[in-house]
Phi, psi and omega in degrees: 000140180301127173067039188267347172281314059067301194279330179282339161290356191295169193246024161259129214228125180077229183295357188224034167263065189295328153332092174273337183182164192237095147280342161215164190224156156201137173341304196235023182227173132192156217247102169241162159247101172332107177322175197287113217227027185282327206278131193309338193275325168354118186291317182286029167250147199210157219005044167079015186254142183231095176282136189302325219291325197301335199289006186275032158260314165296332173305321192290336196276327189272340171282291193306357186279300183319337205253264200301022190257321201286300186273290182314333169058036196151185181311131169212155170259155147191153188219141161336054184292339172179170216209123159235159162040049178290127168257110157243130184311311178255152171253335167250180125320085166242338156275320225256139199270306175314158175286149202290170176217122170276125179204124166232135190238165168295104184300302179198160197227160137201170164340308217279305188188188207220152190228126174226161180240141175229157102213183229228131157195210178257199174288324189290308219219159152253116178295311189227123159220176195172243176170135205247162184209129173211142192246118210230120152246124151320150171242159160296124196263000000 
């Protein structure tokens, strides 16, 4: 499976490795799939409610899958430093029954960190998209 090594370095684990699978890599984009997100225990729904704003986690998730796979090339820390030019179509989540489709592309690379613009929707429509600021260090593996 594409990037699965990628996913497994993330350092999010168990229900909130929202990520399900990597369909595509290109030098400055990828392409994901969301885990299955219908079920009240879905970690982003609060009283089971699923708000598009919550989905700006899979964008983070689908840019740090992106940073390890092409540049960091490996074990990396990283943390969210910041959120721009948030759009949402919707504000919950009601139709879409399918798993969701994540797609981030890369802005800027450097030592420090990565600028990606993302977003998360159905087959139909797009709920969120937006630009992510994530502060990255490669690690010694």
């Amino acid at each position: 499976m594409i990037g699965e090594d990628a996913l497994e370095r993330m350092p999010h684990k168990g229900a909130m490795r929202l990520i399900d699978r990597i369909i595509s890599v290109e030098k400055d984009q990828i392409r994901c799939e969301g885990v299955a997100h219908g079920d009240a225990d879905y970690p982003l729904r609060l009283n089971g409610i699923l708000y598009a704003a919550n989905l700006v986690e899979l964008g983070a998730q689908a840019a740090a899958a992106h940073a390890s796979i092409g540049d960091l090339k490996g074990n990396h820390t990283g943390l969210l430093i910041g959120l721009q030019n948030i759009t949402l179509a919707i504000s919950v989540i009601t139709e879409c029954s399918g798993r969701l489709q994540v797609s981030a592309r890369q802005l800027h690379f450097d030592g420090n960190g990565a600028l990606y613009d993302f977003s998360i929707g159905s087959e139909k429509m797009t709920y969120v998209e937006g630009r992510a600021t994530l502060k990255m260090q490669g690690e010694a593996e």
